[in-house]
C-alpha positions in Angstrom: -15.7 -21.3 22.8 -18.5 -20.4 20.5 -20.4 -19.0 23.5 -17.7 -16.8 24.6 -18.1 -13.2 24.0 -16.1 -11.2 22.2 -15.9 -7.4 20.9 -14.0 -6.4 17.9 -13.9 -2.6 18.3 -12.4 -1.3 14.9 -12.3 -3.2 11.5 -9.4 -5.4 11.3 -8.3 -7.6 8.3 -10.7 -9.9 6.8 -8.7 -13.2 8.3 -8.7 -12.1 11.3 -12.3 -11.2 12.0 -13.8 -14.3 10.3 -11.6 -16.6 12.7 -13.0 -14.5 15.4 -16.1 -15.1 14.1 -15.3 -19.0 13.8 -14.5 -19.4 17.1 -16.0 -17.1 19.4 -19.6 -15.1 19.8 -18.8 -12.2 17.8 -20.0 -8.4 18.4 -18.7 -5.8 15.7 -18.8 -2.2 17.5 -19.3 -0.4 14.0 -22.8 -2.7 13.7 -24.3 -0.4 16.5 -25.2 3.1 16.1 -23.5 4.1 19.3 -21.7 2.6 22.4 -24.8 2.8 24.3 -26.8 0.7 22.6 -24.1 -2.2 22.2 -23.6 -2.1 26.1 -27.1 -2.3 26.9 -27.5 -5.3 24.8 -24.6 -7.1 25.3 -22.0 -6.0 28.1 -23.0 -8.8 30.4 -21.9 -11.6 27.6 -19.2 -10.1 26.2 -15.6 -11.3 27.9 -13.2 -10.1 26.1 -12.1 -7.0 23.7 -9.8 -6.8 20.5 -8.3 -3.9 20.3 -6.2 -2.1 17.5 -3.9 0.5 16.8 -6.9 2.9 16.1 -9.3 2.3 18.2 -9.0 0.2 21.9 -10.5 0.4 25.6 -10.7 3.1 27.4 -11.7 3.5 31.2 -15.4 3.6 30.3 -15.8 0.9 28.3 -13.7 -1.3 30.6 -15.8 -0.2 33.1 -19.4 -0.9 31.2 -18.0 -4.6 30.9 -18.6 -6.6 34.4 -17.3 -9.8 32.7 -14.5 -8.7 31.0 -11.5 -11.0 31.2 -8.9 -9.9 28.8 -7.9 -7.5 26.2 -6.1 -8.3 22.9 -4.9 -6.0 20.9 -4.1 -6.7 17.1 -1.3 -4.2 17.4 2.4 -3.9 19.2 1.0 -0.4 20.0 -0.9 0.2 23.1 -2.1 3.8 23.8 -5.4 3.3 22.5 -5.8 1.2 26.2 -6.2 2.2 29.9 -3.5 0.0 30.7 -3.6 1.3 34.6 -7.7 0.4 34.2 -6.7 -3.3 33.0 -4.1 -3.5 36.0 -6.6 -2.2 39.0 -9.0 -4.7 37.3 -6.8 -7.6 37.0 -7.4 -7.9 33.5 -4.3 -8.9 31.1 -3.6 -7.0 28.3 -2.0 -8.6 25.1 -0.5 -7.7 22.1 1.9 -8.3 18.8 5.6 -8.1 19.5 8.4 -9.1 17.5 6.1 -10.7 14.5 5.9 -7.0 13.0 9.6 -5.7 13.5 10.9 -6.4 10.4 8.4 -5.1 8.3 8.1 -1.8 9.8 12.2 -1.8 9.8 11.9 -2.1 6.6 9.4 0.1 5.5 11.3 2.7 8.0 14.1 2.2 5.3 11.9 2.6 2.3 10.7 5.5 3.6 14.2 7.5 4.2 14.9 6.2 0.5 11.8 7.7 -1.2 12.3 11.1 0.4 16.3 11.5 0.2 16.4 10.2 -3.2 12.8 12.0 -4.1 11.4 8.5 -5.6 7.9 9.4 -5.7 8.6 12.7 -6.9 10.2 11.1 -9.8 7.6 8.7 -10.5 5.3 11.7 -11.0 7.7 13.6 -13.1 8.3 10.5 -15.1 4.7 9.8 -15.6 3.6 13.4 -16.5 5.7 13.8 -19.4 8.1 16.0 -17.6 11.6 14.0 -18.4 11.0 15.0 -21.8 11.3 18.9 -21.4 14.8 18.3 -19.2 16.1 15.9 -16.5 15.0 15.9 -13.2 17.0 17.4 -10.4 19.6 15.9 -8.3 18.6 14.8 -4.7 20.3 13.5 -2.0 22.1 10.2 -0.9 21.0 7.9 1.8 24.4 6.0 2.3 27.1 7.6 4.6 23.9 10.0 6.6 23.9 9.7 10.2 20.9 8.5 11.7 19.1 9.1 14.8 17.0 6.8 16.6 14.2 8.0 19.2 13.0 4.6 21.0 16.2 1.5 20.6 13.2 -1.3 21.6 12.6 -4.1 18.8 12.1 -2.1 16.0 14.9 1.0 16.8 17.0 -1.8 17.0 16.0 -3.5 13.7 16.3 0.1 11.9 19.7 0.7 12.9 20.9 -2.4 11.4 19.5 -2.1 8.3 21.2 1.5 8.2 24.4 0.6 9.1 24.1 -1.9 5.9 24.0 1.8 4.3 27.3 2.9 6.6 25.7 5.1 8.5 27.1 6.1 12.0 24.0 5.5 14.6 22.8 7.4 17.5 19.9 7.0 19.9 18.2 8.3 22.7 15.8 6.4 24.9 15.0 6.6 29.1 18.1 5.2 30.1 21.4 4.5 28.4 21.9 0.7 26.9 25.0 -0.2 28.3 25.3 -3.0 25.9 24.8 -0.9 22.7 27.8 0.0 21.0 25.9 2.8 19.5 26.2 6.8 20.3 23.8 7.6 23.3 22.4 11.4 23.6 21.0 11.7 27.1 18.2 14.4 25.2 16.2 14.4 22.1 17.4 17.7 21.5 20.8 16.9 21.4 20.5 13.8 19.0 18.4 16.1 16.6 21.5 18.7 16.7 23.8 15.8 16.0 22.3 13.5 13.5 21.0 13.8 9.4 17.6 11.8 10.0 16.0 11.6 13.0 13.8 8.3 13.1 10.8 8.5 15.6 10.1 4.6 16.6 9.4 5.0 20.6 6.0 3.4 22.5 3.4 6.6 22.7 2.9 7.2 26.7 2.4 10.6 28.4 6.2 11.3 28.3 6.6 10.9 24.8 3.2 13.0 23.3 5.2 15.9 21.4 8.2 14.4 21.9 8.8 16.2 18.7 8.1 19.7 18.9 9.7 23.2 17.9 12.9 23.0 19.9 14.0 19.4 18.4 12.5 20.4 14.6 14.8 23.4 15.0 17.5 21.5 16.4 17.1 18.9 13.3 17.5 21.8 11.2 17.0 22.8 6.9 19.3 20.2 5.7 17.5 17.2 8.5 14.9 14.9 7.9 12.2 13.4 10.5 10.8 10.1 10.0 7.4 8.7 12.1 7.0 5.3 12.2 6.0 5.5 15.6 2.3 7.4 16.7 0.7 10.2 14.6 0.9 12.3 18.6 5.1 11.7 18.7 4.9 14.9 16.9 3.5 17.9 17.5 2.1 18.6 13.6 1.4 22.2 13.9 4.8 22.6 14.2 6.1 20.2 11.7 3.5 21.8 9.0 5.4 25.1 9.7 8.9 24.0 9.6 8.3 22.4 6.1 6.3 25.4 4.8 8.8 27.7 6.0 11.9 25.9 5.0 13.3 25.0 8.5 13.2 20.9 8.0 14.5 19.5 4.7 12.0 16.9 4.6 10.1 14.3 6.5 8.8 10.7 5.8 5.5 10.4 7.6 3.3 6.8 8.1 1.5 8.1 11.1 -0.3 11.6 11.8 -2.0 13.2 14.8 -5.4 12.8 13.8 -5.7 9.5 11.3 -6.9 9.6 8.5 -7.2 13.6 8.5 -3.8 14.9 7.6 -2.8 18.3 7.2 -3.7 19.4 3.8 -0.4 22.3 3.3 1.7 18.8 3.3 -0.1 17.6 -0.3 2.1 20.1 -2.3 5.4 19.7 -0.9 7.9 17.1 -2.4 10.1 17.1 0.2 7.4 14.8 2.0 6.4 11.6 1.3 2.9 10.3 3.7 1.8 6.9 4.0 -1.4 5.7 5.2 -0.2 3.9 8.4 1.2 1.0 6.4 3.9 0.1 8.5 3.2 -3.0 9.4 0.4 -3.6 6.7 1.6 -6.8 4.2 -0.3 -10.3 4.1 2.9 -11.8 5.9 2.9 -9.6 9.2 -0.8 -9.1 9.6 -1.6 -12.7 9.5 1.4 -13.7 12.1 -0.6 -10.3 14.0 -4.2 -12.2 13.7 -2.6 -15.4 14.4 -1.1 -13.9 18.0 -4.2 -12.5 18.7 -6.2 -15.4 18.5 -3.6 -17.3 20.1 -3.7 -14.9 23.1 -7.6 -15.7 23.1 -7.5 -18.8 23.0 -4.7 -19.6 25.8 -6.4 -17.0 28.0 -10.0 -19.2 28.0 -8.3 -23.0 27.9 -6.3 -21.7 31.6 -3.3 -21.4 29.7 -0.1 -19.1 29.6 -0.8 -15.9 27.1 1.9 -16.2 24.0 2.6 -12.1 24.5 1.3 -11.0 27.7 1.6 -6.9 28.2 0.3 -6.8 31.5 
């Protein structure tokens, strides 16, 4: 397959763009000064894009490529794609289910930990010298707290297991009602917001779901809620969060995502009732390399005539 071309569009990990490079003709977007010098040198060899959860294919470059056959994306998110593009060209789009649920469930976990319980907060207070001029204050616990789910796919389904390990009472909203969930179902985010402690964001980014967070539901959520984004930096409208946590309208929130990655909003860096992450979710040895392992599977199955291992479309 060495002659088969293939363009990596963002930096991935090191594993998985040296296998690329092992098995496949390899073109590395960030080499070329701009798109349109890549396409003019190479869009009639290359056959197939990787994608990632920061940068993908969109209509234009799907178009530029007359002999591309498939795109992969090193992600379980998709919206960096023009999924309807790939489906009017026939061209399947894969990704990295299931290998990655776990982690982020339990970095979703983490995260509601750090910020109720104030670890990193205490870390610094420890580490400055602080403890010695008086103890630190008391926060609040995790065990017992409601918790909200926004999205009850894979990984809303993973988080609300590990919380009721904590006993918390669990309630969701997605599109439609699961029939087979025994959990609480609000038919509207706003409502879950009004009814739950933390409200966990962990729902696909499509049109329906940009801002799904936004004044109404922070308000609803309330001074004594907390928001958690495991999900897409654009889930949230961040204007609006910035000002709720400035002006004391949201307790808190535990944020791995942000609108516009890796800018992120600078009035957050003095408040401790946030904690931010670097979009870590799903970032350990373990879970990237099952993610590489997918994609090249996907590759490779696609170019022997074979059935893809996670077909999207």
């Amino acid at each position: 397959m060495e002659s088969i071309g293939v363009l990596l569009v963002a930096r991935v990990m090191p594993y998985l763009e040296q296998e690329l490079d092992k098995r496949f003709k390899l073109f590395r977007a960030w080499e070329y000064p701009n798109r349109a010098q890549l396409l003019s040198q190479h869009a009639a060899a290359i056959r197939a894009v990787v994608a990632s959860s920061s940068a993908g294919a969109d209509a234009a470059l799907i178009e530029a490529l007359p002999k591309l056959e498939i795109v992969s994306s090193f992600s379980v998110g998709v919206d960096k794609i023009d999924k309807e593009k790939c489906r009017e060209k026939g061209i399947p789009v894969t990704y990295t289910p299931d290998v990655l649920t776990d982690e982020v469930a339990d970095l979703t976990i983490g995260l509601i930990l750090a910020l109720l319980r104030r670890i990193c907060e205490c870390d610094r207070f420890v580490r400055s010298g602080q403890w010695k001029r008086g103890n630190y204050k008391l926060t609040t616990k995790f065990s017992g707290k409601t918790v909200g789910i926004i999205g009850l796919g894979r990984i809303g389904e993973a988080i609300a297991k590990r919380a009721e390990g904590f006993k918390c009472p669990i309630s969701y909203y997605s599109r439609t009602e699961k029939r087979e969930s025994n959990y609480k179902y609000y038919p509207s985010v706003v409502e879950l917001a009004s009814n739950c402690d933390i409200l966990v964001v962990a729902c696909a980014l499509t049109e329906e779901t940009h801002h799904i967070i936004n004044r109404e539901v922070i308000n609803a959520l309330g001074p004594k809620g907390y928001l958690i984004n495991i999900g897409r930096g654009k889930h949230v409208d961040e204007t609006e969060l910035v000002s709720a946590l400035v002006e004391g309208r949201l307790g808190g929130a535990g944020l791995d995502v942000f609108e516009n990655e890796p800018s992120v909003p600078e009035e957050l860096f003095g408040l401790e009732n946030v904690v931010l992450l670097p979009h870590v979710g799903s970032a350990t040895v373990e879970t990237r390399t099952a993610m590489a392992d997918l994609v090249l599977g996907n590759l490779e199955a696609h170019f022997l005539g074979k059935p893809l291992l996670t077909p999207l479309i």
